[in-house]
C-alpha positions, 0 to 999 in steps of 0.5 A, spaced: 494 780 448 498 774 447 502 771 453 509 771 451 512 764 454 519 765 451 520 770 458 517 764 462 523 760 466 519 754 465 519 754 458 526 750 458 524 746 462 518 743 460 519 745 452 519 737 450 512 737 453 509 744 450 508 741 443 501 739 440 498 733 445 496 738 450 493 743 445 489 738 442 487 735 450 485 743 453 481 743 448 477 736 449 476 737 456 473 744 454 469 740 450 467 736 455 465 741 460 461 745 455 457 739 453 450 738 455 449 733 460 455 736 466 449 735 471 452 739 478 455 744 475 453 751 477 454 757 472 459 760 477 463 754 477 463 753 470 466 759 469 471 758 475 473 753 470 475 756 464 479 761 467 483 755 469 483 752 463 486 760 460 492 760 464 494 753 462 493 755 455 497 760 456 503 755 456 501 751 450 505 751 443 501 750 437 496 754 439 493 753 432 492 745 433 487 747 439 484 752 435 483 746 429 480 742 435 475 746 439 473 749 433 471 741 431 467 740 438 464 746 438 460 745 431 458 739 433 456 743 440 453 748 436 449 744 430 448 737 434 444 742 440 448 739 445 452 745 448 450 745 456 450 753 455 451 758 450 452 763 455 459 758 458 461 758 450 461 765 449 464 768 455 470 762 453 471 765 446 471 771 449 476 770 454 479 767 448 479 773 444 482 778 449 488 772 450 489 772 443 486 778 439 480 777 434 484 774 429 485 767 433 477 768 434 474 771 428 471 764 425 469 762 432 465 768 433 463 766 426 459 760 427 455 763 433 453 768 427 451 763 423 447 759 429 443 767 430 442 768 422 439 760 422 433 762 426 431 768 423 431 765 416 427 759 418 422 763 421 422 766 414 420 761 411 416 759 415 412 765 414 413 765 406 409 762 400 412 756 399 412 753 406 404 754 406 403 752 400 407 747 398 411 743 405 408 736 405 404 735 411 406 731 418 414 733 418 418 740 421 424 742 419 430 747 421 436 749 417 442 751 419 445 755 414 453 755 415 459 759 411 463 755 408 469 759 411 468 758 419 467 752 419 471 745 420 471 742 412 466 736 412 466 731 405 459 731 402 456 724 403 450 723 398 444 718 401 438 717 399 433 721 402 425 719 405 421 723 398 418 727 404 425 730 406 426 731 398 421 736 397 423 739 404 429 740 401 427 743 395 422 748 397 428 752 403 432 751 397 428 755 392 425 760 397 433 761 400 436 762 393 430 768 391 432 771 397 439 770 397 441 770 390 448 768 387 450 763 394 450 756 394 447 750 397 450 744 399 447 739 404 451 736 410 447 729 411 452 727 415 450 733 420 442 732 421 438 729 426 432 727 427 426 726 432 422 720 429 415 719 433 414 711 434 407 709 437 409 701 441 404 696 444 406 700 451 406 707 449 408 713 444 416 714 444 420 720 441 426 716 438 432 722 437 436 720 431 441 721 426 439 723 418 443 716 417 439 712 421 432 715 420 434 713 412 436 706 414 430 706 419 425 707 414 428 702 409 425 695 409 431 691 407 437 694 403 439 692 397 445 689 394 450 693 392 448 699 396 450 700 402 450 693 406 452 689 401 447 683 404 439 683 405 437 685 411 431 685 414 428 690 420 423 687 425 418 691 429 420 689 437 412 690 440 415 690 447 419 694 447 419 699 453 424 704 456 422 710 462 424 715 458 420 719 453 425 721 449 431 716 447 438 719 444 441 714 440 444 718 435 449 718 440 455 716 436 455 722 432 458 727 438 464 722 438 470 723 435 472 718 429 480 716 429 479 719 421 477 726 424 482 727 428 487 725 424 483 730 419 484 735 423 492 734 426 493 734 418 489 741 416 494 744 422 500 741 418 498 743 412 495 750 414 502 752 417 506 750 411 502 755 408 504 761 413 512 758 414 511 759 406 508 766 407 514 767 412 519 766 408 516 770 402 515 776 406 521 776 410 525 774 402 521 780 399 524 785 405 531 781 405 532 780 398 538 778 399 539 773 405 543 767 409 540 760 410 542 761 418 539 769 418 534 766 415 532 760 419 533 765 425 528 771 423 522 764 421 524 762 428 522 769 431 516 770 427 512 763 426 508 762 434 508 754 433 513 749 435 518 746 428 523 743 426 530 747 422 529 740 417 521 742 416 523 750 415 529 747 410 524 743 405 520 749 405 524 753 403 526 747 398 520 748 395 520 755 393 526 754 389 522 750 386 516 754 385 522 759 383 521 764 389 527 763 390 534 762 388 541 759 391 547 764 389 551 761 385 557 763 389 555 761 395 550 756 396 548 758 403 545 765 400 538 765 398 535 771 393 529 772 392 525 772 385 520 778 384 
């Protein structure tokens, strides 16, 4: 079920403000809640909280760009361990679902498949002939192993890897590509972390870290025209002493950058030129024969986010130019469509 604002006599009043900004907020105080470290919280209150954040939700515009983002947060909450319960992140993409329809929540349910899938097919390996006779000795590895499709785009960055993680790498690769053929591996560096073990003078430490600061951890300077463009030495401190046990210093990776908010603010844009051109086609396609204003009025009727007549007109500009459609030469106000 989908709530319909347009019945809402608040709408008016508040349609300046309905636009992308809140979406994209509902989404990182989500974020915020479902992440690990909310000490206090019960379950039950929690769960008081979503259903508050649901009926606020239901007043948004631009669904699509709180989408893009609580998928983003939830990938890093899902990969990183850092979701505070999967119980919470379930109930939520439930409550989601009912609101919105499967649709709207299929590639989110899609990333908790994924997960459950992961487990099954590291412990497979785990048990297989390539782990038991060729893993190198003194490191574990788990894989999450994503569909392409469910998950927010990442870029591949190349690094160079520690020889042990090489190898690794290679015997999943080949163990998953027998049991799975035709499929692809393509790994995310950017996403891994690392637990490294660090003996010091005042005790033994668990230093819980990104892959990229393992490898820059492990290299003993770096060369010029590599990553650092100057040589740089790592010293050992010997008197470093910490309470905890364990030290998160991968930290970093759970933030937001400017460059992946602006990444996805402009996957929404250009997602949603895809649907107004697929709007404009179907409604073209049944019409055949249709007025810029009647037009204009049916996409405002069919398109569930916030756009502007001039966008919808460069649009429509566009698939003229793709020869969708034409301008009548009669009357330039009248659109036919080309089959």
């Amino acid at each position: 079920m989908q709530y319909d604002t347009t019945s809402h006599p608040c709408q008016n009043k508040h349609k300046s403000f309905l636009r992308n900004r809140p979406a994209e907020l509902i989404a990182k105080f989500l974020d915020d809640k479902l992440r690990a470290g909310n000490k206090g919280t019960s379950e039950e209150e929690l769960e008081g909280t979503l259903d508050k954040v649901l009926v606020l939700f239901r007043f948004i515009q631009g669904k699509d760009v709180f989408e893009a983002f609580y998928k983003k947060d939830l990938a890093k909450r899902l990969l990183l361990g850092k979701s505070a319960s999967i119980d919470a992140e379930k109930s939520m993409i439930s409550k989601l679902k009912t609101e919105c329809g499967s649709q709207f929540t299929n590639k989110l349910e899609g990333m908790f498949k994924d997960i459950e899938l992961s487990k099954e097919i590291n412990e497979s390996f785990k048990q297989s002939s390539q782990a038991r006779t060729k893993l190198p000795s003194g490191i574990e590895m788990s894989v999450h192993v994503l569909t392409t499709g469910y998950w927010p785009t990442y870029p591949p960055m190349d690094v160079r890897l520690p020889h042990e993680l090489n190898v690794y790498q290679d015997i999943f690769k080949e163990f998953y590509l027998s049991k799975y053929s035709g499929r692809r591996l393509m790994w995310q560096n950017s996403l891994g972390h690392c637990v490294l073990k660090a003996e010091f003078p005042k005790g033994r430490k668990e230093l819980a870290v990104s892959l990229f600061q393992t490898v820059f951890g492990s290299c003993k300077s770096c060369p010029k025209g590599g990553m650092w463009r100057m040589m740089i030495p790592f010293l050992f401190n010997e008197g470093f002493t910490a309470p905890l046990y364990r030290i998160k210093v991968n930290a970093i990776q759970m933030k937001e950058t400017v460059e992946e908010n602006t990444s996805t603010t402009e996957r929404v844009f250009q997602h949603r030129q895809y649907q107004v051109d697929a709007a404009i086609v179907r409604i073209m396609k049944t019409r055949k024969v249709l007025s810029h204003t009647l037009l204009i009025t049916e996409l405002f009727q069919q398109l569930k986010f916030p756009i502007k007549p001039a966008d919808l007109k460069k649009r429509i500009e566009s698939l003229i130019d793709r020869d969708y459609l034409e301008r009548d030469k009669n009357n330039s106000q009248i659109y036919n469509y080309l089959a």
